[in-house]
PDB file of N, CA, C and O in Angstrom:
ATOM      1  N   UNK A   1     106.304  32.160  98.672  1.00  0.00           N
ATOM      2  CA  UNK A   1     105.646  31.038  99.258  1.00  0.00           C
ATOM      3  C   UNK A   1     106.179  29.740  98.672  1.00  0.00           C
ATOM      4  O   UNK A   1     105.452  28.784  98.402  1.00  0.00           O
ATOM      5  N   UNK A   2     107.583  29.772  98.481  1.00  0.00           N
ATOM      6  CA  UNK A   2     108.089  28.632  98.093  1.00  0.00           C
ATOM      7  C   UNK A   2     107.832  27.582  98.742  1.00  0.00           C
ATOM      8  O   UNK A   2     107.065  27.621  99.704  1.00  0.00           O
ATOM      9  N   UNK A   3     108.644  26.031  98.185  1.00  0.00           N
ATOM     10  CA  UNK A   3     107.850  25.325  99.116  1.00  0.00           C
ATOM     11  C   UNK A   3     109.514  24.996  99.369  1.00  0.00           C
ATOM     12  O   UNK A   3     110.378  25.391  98.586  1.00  0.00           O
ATOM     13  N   UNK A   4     109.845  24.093 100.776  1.00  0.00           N
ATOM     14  CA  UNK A   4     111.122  23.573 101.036  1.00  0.00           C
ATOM     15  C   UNK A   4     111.515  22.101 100.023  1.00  0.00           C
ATOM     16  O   UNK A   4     110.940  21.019  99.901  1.00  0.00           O
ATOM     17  N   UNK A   5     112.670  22.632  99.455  1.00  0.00           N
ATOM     18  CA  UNK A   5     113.316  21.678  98.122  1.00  0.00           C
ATOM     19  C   UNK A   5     113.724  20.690  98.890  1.00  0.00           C
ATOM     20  O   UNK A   5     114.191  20.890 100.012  1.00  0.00           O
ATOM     21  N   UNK A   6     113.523  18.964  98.109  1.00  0.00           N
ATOM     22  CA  UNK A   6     113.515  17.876  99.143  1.00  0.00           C
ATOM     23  C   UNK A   6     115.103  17.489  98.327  1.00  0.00           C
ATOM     24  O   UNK A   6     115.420  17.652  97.149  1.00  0.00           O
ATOM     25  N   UNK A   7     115.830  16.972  99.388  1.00  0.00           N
ATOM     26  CA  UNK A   7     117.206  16.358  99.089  1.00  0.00           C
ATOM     27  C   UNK A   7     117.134  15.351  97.953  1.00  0.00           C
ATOM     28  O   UNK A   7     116.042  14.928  97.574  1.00  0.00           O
ATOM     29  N   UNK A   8     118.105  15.020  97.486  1.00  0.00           N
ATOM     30  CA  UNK A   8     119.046  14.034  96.399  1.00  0.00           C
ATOM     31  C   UNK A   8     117.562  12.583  96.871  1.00  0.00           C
ATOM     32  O   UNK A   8     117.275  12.302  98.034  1.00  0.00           O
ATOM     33  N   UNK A   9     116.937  11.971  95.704  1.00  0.00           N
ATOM     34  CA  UNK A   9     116.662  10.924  96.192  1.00  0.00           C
ATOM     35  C   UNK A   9     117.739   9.668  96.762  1.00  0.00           C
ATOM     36  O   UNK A   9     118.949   9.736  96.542  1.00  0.00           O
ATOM     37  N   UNK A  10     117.230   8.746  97.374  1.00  0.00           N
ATOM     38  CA  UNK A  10     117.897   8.069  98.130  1.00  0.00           C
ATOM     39  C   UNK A  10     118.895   8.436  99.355  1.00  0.00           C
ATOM     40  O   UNK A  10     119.729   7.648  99.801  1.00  0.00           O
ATOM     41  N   UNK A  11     118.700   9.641  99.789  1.00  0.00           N
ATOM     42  CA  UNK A  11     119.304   9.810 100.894  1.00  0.00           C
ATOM     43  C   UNK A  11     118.271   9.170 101.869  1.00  0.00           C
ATOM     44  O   UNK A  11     117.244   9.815 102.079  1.00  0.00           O
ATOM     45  N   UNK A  12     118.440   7.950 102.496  1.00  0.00           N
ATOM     46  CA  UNK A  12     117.662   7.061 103.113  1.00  0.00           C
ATOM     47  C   UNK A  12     117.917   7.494 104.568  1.00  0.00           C
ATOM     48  O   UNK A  12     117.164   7.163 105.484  1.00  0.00           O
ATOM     49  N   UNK A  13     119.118   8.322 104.748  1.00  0.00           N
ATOM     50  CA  UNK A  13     118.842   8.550 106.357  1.00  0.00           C
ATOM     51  C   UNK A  13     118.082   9.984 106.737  1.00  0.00           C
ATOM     52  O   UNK A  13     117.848  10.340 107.892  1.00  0.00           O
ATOM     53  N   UNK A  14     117.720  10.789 105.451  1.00  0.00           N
ATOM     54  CA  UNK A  14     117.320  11.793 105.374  1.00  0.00           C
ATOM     55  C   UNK A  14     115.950  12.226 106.266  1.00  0.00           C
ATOM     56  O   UNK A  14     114.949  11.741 105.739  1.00  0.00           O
ATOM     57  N   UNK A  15     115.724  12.803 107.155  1.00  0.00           N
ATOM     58  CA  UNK A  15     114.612  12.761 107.679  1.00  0.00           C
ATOM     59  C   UNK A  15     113.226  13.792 107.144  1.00  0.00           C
ATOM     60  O   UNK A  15     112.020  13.724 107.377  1.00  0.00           O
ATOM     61  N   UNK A  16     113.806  14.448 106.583  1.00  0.00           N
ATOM     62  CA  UNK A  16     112.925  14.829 105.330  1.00  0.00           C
ATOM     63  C   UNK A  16     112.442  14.566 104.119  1.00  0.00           C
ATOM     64  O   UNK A  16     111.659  15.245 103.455  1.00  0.00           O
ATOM     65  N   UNK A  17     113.155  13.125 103.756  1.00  0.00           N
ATOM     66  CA  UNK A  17     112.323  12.428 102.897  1.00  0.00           C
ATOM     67  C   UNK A  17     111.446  11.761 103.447  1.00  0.00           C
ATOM     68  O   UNK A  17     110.492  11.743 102.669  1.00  0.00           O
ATOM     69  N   UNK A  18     111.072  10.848 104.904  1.00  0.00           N
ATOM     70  CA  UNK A  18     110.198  10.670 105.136  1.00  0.00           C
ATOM     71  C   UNK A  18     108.994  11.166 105.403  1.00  0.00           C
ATOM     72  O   UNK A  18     107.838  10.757 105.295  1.00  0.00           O
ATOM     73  N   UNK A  19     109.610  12.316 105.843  1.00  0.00           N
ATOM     74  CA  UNK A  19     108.163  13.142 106.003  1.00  0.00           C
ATOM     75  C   UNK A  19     107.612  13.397 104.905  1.00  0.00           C
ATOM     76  O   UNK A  19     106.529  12.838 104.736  1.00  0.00           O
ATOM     77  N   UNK A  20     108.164  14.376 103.691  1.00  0.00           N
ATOM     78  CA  UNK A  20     107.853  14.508 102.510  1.00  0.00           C
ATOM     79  C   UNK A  20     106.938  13.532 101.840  1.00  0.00           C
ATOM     80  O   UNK A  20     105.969  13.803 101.131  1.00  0.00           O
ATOM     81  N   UNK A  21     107.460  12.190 102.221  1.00  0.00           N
ATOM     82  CA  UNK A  21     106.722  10.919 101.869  1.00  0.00           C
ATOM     83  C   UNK A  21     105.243  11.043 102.547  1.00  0.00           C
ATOM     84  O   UNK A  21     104.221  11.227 101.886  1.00  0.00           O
ATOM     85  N   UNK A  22     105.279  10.928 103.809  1.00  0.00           N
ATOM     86  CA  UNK A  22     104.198  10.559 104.674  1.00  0.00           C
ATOM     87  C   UNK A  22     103.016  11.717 104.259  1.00  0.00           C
ATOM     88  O   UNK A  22     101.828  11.490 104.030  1.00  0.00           O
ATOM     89  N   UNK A  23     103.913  13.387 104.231  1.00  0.00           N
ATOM     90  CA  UNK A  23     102.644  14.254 103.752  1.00  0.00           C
ATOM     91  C   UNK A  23     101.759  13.916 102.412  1.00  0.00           C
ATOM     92  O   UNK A  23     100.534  13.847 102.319  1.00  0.00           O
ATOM     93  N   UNK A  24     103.039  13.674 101.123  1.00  0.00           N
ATOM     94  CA  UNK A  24     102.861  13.074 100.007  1.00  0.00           C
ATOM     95  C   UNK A  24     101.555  11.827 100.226  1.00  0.00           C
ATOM     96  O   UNK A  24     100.588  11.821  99.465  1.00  0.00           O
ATOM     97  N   UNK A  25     101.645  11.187 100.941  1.00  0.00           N
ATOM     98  CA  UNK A  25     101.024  10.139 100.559  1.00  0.00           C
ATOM     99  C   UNK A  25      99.355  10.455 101.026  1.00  0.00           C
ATOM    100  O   UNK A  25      98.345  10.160 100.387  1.00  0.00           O
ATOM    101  N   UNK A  26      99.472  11.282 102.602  1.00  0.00           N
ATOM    102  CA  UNK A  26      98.316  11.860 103.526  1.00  0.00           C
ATOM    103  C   UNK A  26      97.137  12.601 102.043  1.00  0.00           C
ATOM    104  O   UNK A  26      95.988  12.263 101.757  1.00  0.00           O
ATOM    105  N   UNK A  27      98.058  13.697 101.372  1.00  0.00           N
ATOM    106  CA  UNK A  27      97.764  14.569 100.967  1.00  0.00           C
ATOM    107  C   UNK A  27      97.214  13.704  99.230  1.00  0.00           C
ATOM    108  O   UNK A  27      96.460  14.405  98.555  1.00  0.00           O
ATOM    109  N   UNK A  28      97.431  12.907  98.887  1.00  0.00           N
ATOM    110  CA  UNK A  28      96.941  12.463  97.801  1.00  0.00           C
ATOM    111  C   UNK A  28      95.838  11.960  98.095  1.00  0.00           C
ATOM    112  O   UNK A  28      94.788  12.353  97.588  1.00  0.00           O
ATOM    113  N   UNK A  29      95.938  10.654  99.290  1.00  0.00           N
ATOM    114  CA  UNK A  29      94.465  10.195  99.895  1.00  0.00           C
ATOM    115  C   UNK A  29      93.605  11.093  99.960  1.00  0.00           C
ATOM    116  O   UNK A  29      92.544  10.927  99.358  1.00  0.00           O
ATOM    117  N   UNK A  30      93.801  12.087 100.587  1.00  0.00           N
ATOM    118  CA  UNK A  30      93.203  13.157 100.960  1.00  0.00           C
ATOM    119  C   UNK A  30      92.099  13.572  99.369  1.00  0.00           C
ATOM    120  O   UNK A  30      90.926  13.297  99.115  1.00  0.00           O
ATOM    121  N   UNK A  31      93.041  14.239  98.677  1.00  0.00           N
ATOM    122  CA  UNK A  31      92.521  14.546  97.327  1.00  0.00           C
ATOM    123  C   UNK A  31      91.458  13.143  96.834  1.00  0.00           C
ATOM    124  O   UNK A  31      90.234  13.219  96.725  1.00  0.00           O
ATOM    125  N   UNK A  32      92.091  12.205  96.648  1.00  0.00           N
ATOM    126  CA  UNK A  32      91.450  11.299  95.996  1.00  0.00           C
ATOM    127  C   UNK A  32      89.835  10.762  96.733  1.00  0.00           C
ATOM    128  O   UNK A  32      88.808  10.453  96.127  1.00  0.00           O
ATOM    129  N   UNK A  33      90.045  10.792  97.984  1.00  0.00           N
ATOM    130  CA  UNK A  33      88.829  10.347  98.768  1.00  0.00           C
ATOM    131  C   UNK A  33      87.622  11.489  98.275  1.00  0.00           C
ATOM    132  O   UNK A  33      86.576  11.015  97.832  1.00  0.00           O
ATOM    133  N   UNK A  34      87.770  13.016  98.352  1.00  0.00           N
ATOM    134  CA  UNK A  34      87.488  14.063  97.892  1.00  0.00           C
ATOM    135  C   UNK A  34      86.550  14.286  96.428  1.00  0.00           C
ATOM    136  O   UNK A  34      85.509  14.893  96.174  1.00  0.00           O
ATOM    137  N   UNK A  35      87.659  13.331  95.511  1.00  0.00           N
ATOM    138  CA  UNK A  35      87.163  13.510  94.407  1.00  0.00           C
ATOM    139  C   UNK A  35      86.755  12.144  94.062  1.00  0.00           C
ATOM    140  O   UNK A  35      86.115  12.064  93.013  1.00  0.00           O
ATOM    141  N   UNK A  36      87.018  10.822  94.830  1.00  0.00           N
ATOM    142  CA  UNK A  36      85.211   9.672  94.743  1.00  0.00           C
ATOM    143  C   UNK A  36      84.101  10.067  95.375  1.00  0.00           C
ATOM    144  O   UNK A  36      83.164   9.288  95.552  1.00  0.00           O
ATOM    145  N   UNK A  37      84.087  11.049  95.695  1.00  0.00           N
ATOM    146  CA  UNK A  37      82.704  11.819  96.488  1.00  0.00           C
ATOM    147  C   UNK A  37      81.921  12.409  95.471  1.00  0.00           C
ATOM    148  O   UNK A  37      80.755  12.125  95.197  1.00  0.00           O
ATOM    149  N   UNK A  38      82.839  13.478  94.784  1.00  0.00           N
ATOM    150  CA  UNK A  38      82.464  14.194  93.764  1.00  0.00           C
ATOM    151  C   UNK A  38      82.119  13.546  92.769  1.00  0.00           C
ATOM    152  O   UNK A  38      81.187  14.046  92.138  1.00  0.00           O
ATOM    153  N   UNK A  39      82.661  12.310  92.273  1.00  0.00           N
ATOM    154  CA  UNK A  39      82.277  11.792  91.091  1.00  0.00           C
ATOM    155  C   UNK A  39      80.864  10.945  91.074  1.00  0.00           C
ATOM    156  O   UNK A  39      80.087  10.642  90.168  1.00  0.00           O
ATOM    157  N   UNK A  40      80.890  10.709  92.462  1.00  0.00           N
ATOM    158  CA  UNK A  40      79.301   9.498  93.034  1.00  0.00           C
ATOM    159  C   UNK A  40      78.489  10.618  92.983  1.00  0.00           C
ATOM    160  O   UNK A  40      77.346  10.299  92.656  1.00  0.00           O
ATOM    161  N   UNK A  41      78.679  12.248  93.249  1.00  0.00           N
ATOM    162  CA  UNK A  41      77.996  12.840  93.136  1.00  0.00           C
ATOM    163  C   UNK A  41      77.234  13.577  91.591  1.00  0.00           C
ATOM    164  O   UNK A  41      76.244  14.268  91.355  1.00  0.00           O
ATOM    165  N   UNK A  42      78.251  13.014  90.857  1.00  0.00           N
ATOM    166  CA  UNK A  42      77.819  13.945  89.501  1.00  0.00           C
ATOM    167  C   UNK A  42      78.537  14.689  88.683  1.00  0.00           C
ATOM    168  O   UNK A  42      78.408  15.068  87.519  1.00  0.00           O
ATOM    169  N   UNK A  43      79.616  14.875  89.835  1.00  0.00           N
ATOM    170  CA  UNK A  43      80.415  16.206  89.699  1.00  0.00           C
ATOM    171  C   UNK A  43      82.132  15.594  88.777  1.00  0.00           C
ATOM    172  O   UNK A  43      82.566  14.443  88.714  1.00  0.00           O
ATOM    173  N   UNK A  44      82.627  16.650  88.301  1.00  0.00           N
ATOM    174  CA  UNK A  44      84.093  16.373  88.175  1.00  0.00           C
ATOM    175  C   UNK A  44      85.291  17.405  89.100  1.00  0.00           C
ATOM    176  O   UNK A  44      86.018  18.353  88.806  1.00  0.00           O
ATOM    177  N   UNK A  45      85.062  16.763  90.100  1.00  0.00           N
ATOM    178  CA  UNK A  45      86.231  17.906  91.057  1.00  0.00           C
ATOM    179  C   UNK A  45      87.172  17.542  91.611  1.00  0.00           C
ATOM    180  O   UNK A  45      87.293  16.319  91.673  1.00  0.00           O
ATOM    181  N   UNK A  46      87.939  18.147  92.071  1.00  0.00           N
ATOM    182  CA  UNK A  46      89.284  18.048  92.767  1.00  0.00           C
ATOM    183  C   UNK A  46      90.356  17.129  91.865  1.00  0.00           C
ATOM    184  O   UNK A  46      90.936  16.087  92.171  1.00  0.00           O
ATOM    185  N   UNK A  47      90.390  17.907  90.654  1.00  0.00           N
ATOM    186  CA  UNK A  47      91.704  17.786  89.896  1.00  0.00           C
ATOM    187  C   UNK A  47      92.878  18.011  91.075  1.00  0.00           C
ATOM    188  O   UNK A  47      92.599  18.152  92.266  1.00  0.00           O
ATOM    189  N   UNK A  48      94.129  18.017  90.577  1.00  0.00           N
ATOM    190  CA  UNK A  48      95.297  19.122  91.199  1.00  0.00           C
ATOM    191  C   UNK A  48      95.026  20.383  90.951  1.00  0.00           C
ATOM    192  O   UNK A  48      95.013  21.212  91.861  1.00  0.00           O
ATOM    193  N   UNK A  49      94.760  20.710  89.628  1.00  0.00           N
ATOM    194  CA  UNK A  49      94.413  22.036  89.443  1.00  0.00           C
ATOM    195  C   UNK A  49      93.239  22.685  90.542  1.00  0.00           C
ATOM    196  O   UNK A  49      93.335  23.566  91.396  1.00  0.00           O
ATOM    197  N   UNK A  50      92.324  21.993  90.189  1.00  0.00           N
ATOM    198  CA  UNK A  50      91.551  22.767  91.147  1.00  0.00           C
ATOM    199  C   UNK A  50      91.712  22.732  92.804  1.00  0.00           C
ATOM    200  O   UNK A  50      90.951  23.461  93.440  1.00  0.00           O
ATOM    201  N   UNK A  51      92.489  22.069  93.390  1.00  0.00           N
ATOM    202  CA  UNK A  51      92.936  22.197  94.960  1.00  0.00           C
ATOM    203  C   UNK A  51      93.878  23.188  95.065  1.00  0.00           C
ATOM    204  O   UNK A  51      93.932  23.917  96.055  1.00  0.00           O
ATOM    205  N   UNK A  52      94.924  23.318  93.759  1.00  0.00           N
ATOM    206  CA  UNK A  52      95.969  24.322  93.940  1.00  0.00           C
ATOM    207  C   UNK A  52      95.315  25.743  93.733  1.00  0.00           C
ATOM    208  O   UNK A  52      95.884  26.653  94.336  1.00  0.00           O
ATOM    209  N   UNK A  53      94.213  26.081  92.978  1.00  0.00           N
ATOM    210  CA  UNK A  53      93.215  26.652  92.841  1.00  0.00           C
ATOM    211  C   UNK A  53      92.587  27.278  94.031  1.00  0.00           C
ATOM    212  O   UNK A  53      92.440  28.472  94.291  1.00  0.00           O
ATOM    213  N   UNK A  54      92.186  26.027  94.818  1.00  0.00           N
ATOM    214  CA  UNK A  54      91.450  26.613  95.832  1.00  0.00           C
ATOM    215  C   UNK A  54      92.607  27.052  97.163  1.00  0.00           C
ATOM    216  O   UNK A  54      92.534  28.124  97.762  1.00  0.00           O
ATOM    217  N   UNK A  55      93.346  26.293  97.366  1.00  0.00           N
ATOM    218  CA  UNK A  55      94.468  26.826  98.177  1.00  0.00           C
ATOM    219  C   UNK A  55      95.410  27.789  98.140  1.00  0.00           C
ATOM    220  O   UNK A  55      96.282  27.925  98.999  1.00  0.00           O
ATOM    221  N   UNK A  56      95.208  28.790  96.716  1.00  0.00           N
ATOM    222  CA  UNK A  56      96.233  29.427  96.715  1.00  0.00           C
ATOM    223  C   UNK A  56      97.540  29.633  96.432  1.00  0.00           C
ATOM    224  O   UNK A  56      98.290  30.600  96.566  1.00  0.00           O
ATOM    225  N   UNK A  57      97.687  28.349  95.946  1.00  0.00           N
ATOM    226  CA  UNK A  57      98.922  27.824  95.150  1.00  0.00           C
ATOM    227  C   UNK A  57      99.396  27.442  93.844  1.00  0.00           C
ATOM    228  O   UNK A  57      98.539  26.943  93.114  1.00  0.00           O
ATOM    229  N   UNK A  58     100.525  27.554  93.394  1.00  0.00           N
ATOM    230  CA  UNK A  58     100.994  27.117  92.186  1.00  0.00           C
ATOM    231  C   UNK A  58     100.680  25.840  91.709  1.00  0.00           C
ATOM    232  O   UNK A  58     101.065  24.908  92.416  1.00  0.00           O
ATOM    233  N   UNK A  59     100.009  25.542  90.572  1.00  0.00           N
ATOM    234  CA  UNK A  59      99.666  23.847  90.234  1.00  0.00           C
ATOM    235  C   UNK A  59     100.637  23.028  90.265  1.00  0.00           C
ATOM    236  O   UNK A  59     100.406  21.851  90.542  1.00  0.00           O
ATOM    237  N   UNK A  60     102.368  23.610  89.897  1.00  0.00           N
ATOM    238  CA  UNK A  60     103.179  23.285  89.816  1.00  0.00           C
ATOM    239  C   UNK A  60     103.298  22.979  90.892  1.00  0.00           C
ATOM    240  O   UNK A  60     103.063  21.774  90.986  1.00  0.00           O
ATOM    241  N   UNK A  61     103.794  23.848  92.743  1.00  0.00           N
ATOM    242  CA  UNK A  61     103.706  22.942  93.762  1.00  0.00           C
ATOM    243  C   UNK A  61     102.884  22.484  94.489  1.00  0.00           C
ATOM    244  O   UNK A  61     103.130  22.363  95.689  1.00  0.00           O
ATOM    245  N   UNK A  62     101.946  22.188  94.069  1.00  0.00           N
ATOM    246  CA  UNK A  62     101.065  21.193  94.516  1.00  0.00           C
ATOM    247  C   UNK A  62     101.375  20.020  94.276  1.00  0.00           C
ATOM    248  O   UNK A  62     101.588  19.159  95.129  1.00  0.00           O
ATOM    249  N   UNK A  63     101.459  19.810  92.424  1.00  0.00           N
ATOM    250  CA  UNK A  63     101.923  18.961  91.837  1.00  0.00           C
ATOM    251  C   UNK A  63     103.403  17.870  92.664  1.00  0.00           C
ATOM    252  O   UNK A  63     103.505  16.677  92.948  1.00  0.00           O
ATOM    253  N   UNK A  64     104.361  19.129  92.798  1.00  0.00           N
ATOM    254  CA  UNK A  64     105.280  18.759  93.458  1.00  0.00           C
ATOM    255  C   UNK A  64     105.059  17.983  94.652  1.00  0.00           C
ATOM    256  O   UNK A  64     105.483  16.834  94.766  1.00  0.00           O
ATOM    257  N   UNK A  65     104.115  18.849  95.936  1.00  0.00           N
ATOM    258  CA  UNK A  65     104.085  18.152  96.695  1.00  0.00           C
ATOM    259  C   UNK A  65     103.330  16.751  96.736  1.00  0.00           C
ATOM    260  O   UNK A  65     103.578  15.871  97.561  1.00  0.00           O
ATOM    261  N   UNK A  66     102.632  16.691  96.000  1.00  0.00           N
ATOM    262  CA  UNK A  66     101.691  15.097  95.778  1.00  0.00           C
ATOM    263  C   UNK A  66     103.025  13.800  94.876  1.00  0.00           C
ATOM    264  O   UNK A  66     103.226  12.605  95.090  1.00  0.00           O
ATOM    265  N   UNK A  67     103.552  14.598  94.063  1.00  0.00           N
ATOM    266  CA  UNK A  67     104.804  13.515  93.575  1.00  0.00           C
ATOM    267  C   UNK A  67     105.618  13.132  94.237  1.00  0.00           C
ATOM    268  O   UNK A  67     106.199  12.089  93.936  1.00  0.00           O
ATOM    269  N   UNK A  68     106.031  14.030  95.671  1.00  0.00           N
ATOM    270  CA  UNK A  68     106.897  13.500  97.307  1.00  0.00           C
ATOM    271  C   UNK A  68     108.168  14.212  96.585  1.00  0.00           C
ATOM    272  O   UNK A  68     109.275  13.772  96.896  1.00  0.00           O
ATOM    273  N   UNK A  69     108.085  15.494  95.456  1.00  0.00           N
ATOM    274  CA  UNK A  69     109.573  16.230  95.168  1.00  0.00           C
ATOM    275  C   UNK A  69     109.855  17.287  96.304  1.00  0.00           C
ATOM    276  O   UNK A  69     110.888  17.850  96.668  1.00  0.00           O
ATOM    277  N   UNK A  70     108.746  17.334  96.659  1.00  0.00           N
ATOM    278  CA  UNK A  70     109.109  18.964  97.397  1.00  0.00           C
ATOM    279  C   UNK A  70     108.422  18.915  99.409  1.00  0.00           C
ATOM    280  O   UNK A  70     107.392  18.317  99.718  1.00  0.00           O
ATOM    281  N   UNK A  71     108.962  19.380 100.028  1.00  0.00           N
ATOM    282  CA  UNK A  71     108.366  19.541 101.693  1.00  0.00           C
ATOM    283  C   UNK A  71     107.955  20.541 101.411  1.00  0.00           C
ATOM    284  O   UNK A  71     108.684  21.450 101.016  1.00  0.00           O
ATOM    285  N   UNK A  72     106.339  20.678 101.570  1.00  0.00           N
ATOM    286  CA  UNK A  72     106.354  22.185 101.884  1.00  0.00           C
ATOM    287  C   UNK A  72     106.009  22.705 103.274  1.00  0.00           C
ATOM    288  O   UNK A  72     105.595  21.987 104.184  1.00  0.00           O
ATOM    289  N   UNK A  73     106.229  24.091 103.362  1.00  0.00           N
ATOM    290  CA  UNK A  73     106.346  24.739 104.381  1.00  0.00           C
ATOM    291  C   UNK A  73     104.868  24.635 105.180  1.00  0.00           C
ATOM    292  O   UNK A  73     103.822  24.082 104.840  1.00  0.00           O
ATOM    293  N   UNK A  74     105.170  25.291 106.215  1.00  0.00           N
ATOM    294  CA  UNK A  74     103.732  25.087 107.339  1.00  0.00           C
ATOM    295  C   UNK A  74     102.599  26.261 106.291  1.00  0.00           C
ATOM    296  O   UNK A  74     101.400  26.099 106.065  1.00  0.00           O
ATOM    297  N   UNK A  75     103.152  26.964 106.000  1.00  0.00           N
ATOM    298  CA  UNK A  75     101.883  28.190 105.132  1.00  0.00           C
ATOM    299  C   UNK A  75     100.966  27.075 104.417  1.00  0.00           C
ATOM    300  O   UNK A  75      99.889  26.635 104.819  1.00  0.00           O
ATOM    301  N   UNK A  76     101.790  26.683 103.069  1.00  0.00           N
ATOM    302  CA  UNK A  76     101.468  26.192 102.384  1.00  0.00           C
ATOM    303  C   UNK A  76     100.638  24.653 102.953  1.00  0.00           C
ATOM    304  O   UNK A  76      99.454  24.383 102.756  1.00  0.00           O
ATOM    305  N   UNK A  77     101.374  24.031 103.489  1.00  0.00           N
ATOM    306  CA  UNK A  77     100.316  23.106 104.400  1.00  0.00           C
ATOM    307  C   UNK A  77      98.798  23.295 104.613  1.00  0.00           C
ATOM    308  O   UNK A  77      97.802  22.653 104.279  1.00  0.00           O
ATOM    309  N   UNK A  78      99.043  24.532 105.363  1.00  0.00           N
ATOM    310  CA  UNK A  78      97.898  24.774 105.803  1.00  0.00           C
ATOM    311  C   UNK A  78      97.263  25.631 104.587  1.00  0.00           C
ATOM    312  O   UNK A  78      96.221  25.094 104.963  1.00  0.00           O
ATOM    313  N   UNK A  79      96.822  26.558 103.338  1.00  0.00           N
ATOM    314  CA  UNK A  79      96.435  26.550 102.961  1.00  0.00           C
ATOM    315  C   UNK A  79      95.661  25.350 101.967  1.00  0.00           C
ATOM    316  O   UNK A  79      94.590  25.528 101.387  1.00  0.00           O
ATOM    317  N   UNK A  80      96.605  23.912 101.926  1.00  0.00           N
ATOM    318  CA  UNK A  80      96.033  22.818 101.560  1.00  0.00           C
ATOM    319  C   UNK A  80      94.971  22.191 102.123  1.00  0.00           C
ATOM    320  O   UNK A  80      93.952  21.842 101.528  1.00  0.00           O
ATOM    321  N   UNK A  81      95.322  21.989 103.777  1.00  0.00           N
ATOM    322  CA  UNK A  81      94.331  21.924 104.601  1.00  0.00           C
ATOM    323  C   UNK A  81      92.930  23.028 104.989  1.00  0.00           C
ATOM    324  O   UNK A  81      91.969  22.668 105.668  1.00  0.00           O
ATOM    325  N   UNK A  82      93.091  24.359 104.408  1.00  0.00           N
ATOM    326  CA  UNK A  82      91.956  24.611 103.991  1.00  0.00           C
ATOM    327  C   UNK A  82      90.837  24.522 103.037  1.00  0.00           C
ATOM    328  O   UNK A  82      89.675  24.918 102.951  1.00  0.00           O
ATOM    329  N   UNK A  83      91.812  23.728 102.254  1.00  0.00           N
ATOM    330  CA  UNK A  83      91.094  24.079 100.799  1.00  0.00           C
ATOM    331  C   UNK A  83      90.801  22.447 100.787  1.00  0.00           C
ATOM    332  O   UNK A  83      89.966  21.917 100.054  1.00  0.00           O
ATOM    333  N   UNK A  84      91.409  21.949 101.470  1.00  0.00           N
ATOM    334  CA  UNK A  84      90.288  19.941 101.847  1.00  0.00           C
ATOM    335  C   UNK A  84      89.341  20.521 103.127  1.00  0.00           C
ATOM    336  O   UNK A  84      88.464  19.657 103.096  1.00  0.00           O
ATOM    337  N   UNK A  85      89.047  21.201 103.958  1.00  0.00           N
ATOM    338  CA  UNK A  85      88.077  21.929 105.314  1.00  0.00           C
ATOM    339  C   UNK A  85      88.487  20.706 105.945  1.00  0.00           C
ATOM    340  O   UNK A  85      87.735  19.826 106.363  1.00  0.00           O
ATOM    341  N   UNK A  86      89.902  20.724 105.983  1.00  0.00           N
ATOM    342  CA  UNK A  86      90.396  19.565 107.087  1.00  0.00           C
ATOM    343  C   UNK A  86      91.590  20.281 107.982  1.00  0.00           C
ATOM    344  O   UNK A  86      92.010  21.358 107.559  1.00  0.00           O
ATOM    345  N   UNK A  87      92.073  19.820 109.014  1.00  0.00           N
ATOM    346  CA  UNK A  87      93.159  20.304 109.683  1.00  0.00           C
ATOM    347  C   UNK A  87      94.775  19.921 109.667  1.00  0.00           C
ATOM    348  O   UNK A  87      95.064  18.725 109.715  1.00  0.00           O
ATOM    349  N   UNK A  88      95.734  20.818 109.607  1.00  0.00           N
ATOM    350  CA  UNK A  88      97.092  20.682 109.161  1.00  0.00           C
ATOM    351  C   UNK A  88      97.608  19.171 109.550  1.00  0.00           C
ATOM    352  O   UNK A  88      98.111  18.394 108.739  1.00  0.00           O
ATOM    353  N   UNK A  89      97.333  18.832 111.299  1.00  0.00           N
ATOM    354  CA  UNK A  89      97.281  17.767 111.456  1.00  0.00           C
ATOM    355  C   UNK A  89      96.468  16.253 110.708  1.00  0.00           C
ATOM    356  O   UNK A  89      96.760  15.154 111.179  1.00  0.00           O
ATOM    357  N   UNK A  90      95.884  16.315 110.028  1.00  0.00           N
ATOM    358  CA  UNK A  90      95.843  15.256 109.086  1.00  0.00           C
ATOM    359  C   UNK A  90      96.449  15.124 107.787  1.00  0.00           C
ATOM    360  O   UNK A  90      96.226  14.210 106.992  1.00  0.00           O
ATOM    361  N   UNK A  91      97.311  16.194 107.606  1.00  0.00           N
ATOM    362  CA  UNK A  91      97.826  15.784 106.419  1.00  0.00           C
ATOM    363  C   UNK A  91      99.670  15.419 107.045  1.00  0.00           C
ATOM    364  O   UNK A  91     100.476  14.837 106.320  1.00  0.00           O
ATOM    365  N   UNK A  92      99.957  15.823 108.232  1.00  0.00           N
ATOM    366  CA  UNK A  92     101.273  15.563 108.966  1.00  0.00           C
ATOM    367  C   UNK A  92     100.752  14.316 109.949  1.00  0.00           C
ATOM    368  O   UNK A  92      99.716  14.102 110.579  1.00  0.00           O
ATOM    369  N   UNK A  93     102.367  13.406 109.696  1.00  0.00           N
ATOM    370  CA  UNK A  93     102.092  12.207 110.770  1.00  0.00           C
ATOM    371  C   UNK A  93     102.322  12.900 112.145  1.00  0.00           C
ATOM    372  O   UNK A  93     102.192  12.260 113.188  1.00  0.00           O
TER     373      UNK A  93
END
């Protein structure tokens, strides 16, 4: 369940760094909105650890994918998007 390795930075015509970017950026909001909920609530949740946790994944690519190193694949997508009870389409432009 690897995730797809993102090219050389600065390949600016690369069309997989943008995306990488755009999920990267979807997918942090995502987390972060998540965990000002949790914290107004009381709670301490939605580390990285615990999303990679709940999705099924390595902390490491999770990690990856929130730093914009790595594309990952549609699996992995979508186990992210389960583990926010949101749909694949909000974390892809």
């Amino acid at each position: 369940m690897a995730a797809t390795p993102k090219r050389k930075p600065g390949a600016g015509s690369d069309p997989d760094a943008k995306l990488t970017e755009a999920i990267r950026s979807r997918v942090l909001a995502k987390r972060l909105q998540l965990r000002s909920v949790s914290e107004q609530e009381g709670t301490q949740d939605w580390t990285q650890e615990d999303v990679a946790e709940r999705a099924e994944i390595s902390t490491t690519t999770y990690e990856r994918i929130e730093q914009g190193r790595t594309l990952p694949n549609i699996r992995i997508l979508a186990k992210i998007a389960e583990a926010f009870d949101c749909q694949v389409s909000d974390l892809v432009p």
